[in-house]
C-alpha positions as CSV (number, residue, x, y, z in Angstrom):
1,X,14.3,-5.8,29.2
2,X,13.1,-2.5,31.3
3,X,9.7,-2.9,32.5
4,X,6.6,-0.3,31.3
5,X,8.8,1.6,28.5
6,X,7.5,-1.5,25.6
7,X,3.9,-0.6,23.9
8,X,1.5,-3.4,24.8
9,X,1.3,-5.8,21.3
10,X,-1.7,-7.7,20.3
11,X,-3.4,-9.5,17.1
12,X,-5.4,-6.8,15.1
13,X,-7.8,-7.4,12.1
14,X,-6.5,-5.1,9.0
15,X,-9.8,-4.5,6.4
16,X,-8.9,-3.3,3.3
17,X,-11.8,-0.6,2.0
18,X,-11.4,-0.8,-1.5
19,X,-11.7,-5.2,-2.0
20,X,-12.9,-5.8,1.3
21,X,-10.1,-8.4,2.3
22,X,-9.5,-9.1,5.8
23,X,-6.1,-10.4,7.4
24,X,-4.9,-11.1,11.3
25,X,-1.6,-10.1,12.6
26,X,0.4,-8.6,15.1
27,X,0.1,-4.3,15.7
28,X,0.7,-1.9,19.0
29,X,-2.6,-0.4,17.9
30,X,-5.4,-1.9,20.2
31,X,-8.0,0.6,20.1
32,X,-9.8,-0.3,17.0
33,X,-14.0,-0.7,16.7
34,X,-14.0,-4.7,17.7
35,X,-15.1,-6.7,14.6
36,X,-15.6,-10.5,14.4
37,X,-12.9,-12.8,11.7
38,X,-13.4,-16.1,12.0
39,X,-15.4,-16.4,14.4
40,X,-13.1,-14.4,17.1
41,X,-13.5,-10.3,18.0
42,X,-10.2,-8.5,17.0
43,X,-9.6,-4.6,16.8
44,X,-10.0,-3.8,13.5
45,X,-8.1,-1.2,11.6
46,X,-9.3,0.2,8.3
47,X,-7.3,0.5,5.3
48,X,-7.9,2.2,1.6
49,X,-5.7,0.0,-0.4
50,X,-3.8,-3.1,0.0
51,X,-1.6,-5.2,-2.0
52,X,-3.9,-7.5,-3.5
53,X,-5.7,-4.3,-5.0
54,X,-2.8,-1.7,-5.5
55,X,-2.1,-0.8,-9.1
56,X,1.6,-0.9,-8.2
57,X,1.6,-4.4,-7.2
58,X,-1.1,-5.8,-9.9
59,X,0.5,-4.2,-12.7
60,X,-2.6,-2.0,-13.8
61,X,-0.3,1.0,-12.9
62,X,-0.7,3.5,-16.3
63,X,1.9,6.2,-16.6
64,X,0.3,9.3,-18.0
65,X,2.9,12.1,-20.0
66,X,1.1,14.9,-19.2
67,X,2.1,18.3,-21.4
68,X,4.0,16.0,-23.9
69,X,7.0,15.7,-21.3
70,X,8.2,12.6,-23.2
71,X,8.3,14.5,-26.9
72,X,10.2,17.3,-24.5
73,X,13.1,15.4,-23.8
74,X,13.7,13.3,-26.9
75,X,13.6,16.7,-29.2
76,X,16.3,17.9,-26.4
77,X,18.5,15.0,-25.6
78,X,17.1,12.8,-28.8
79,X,20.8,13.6,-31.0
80,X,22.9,12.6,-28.5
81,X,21.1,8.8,-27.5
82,X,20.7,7.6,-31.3
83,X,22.8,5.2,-32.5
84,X,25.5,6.0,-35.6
85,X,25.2,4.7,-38.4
């Protein structure tokens, strides 16, 4: 490999904002305040949401038909998706 072209790569701490849980891996981005994780300093990088509290991935994601979009379609395209008798 080419010498001085590669991004120096170090273990950051990520923080999630929203349930406060903390996790070490890999990142290019160094420059983070320095916060201690278990008992060591690590860059820390602050994030709003993460997996453990992301609607999407706990399944409290709610779907909201705003101006009755649902109603819209089935009065348009309802004849032609029911099943004949």
């Amino acid at each position: 490999m080419k010498k001085g072209i590669h991004p120096t790569c170090g273990l950051v701490q990520f923080r999630c904002a929203s349930c406060n849980t903390r996790w070490v891996t890999t990142s290019t981005k160094l420059d983070g305040r320095m916060e201690e994780f278990e008992g060591k300093q690590y860059p820390t990088m602050v994030l709003e949401t993460c997996s453990n509290c992301h609607p999407f991935f706990t399944d409290k994601q709610t779907f909201i038909d705003t101006a009755g979009r649902v109603e819209k379609y089935q009065r348009r395209f309802g004849k032609f998706t029911e099943k004949k008798p």
